[in-house]
N, C-alpha and C positions, 0 to 999 in steps of 0.2 A: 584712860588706860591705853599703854600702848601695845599694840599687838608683838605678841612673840616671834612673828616671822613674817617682820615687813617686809614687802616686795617678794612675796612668794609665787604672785601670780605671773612676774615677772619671768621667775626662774623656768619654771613649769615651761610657758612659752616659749622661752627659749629651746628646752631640751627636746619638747617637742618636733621643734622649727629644724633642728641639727638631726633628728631622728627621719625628717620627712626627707631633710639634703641626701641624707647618705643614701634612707633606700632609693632615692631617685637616681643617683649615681651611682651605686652598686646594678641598678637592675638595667640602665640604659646598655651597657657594651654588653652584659648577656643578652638583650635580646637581640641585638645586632649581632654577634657569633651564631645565637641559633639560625637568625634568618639568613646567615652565608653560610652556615650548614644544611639546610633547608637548598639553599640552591642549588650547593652542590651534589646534595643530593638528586634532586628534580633532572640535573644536566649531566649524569652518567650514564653514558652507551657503550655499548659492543665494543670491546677493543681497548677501553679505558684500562689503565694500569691504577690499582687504588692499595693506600695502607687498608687494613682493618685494623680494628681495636686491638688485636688478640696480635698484633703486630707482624704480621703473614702479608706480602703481598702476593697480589693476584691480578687476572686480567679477567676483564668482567665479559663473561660469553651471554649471558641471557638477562634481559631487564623484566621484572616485574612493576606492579603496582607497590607492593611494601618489599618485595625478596628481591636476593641479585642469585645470580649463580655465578662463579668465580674458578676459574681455573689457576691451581696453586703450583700445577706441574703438569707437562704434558698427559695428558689424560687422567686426571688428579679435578676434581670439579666437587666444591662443595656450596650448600645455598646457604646463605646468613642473608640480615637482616638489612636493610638501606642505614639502617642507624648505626651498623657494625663501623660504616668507612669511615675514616678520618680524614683521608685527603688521597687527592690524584696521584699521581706519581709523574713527573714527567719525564722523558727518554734523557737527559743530563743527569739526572739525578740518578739513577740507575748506576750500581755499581755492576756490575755482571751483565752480560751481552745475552741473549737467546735467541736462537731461528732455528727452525723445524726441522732446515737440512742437516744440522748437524746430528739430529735425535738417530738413532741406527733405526733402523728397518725393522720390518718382523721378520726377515730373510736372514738377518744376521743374528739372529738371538737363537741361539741354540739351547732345546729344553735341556732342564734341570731333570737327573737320574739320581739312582740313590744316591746320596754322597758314599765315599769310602772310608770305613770306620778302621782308625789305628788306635792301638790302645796303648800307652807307653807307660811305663813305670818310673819309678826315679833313676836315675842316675847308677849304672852296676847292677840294677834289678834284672832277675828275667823277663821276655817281652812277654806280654799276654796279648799279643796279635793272635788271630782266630786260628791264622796257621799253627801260630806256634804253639796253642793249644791242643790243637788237632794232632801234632804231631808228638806231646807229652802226655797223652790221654791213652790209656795203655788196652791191649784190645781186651781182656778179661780180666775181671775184679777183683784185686789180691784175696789173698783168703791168709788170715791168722791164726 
């Protein structure tokens, strides 16, 4: 009698064999991505310009063991994660220049007061500015 699926053991091995190539070659270049993310993680200092994930760059003020602290704007500092960065940034790549001197002073920044509120109506309407309220506001209450 002959068997209904000769050379099955064949097949089997094969697809095996093609199952064991691929995860071998699917897993090879991710571990090699993680391990040049891994160092560049490991080799981020003070000063460093970095993407993060959330696509914000930043300059890295403070290094932790797992945390970075990131300045996003002058005096703007927020802490994410080592795993946030995606890569360095180097000073070429930078579209927009920054230095300190340019940032104003505390000397020039003049506080904020109420703002001044105008109230406009459309187009032909009377104003309803507080004056002009003030001065259509009649000084005793009609009587009917």
């Amino acid at each position: 009698m002959t068997p209904m699926f000769a050379g099955g053991g064949t097949t089997i091995l094969l697809v095996l064999l093609g199952l064991l190539m691929f995860t071998f070659l699917m897993q090879r270049p991710l571990k090699k991505q993680m391990a040049a993310q891994n160092e560049l993680r490991d080799s981020l200092t003070e000063g460093t310009r970095v993407l993060l994930t959330s696509q914000i760059i930043g300059t890295v003020t403070h290094v932790g063991d797992e945390q970075l602290i990131i300045e996003i704007a002058p005096g703007v500092e927020v802490t994410v994660m080592k795993q946030a960065v995606i890569r360095t940034i180097a000073p070429e790549d930078e579209e927009f220049e920054f230095a300190d001197e340019d940032a104003p002073s505390d000397e020039s920044l003049t506080p904020i007061g109420e703002p001044e509120v105008t109230m406009t109506g459309p187009v032909g309407a009377p104003s309803t500015s507080p004056a002009a309220v003030e001065q259509n506001t009649p000084e005793s209450p009609r009587q009917n």
